[in-house]
N, C-alpha and C positions, 0 to 999 in steps of 0.2 A: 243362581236360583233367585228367582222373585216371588216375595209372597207380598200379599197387601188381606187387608178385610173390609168386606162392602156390607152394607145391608142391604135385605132384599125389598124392593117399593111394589114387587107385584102385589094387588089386594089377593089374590088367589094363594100365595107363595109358589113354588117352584113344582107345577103338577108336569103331567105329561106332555104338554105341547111345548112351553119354555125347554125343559128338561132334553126335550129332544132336537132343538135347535143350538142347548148349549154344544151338547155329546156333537151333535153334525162339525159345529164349528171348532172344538174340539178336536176334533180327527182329523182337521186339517194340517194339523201344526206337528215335524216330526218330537217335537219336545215333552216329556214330562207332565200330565198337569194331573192335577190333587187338588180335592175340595174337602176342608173340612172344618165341621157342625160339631161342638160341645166335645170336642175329642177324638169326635171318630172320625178317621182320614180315610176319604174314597177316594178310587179311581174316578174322573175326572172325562175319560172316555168311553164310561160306560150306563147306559142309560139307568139300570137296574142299582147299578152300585149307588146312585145319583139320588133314585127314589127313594132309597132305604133311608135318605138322611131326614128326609120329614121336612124339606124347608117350608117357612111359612113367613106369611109376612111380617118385615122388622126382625125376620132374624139375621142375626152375623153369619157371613162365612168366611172363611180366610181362603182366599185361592193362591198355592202355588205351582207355580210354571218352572221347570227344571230344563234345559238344552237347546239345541240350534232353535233358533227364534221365536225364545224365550218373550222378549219385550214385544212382538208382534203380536204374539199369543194372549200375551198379559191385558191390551188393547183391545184387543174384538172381545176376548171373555170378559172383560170390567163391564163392557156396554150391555151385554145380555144379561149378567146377573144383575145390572141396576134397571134395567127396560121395565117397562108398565107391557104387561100383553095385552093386546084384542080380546075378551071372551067370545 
């Protein structure tokens, strides 16, 4: 297992458009992944689970990645949770 914690740089924090690029890229990977905010630990593939956590900008999140390609997974998801999106 890999966990690491980022903060988020989007000014918006983590609405539906990020949110749903994570989940896409997310569901690529057959391993494990978990995101979690102040305690509460989501599924990581699912967009709803995702929104519930209120991310906002400069907040922490810890992501980890559990199974087959684990450290691949760790790599594409670090780059989106730190990304600035387009409005």
């Amino acid at each position: 297992m890999i966990s690491q914690t980022y903060t988020i740089l989007n000014p918006s924090g983590f609405h539906a458009r990020p949110t749903k690029a994570f989940v896409q890229a997310a569901s690529a990977f057959p391993c494990k992944v978990s995101v979690i905010k102040g305690g509460r630990k989501v599924n990581g593939k699912s967009s709803l689970s995702m929104l519930t956590l209120g991310i906002q900008h400069n907040d922490e999140v810890t992501l980890e990645v559990d199974g087959e390609q684990e450290e691949q997974a760790q790599n594409t998801l670090s780059e989106l949770l730190t990304k600035i999106y387009e409005e």
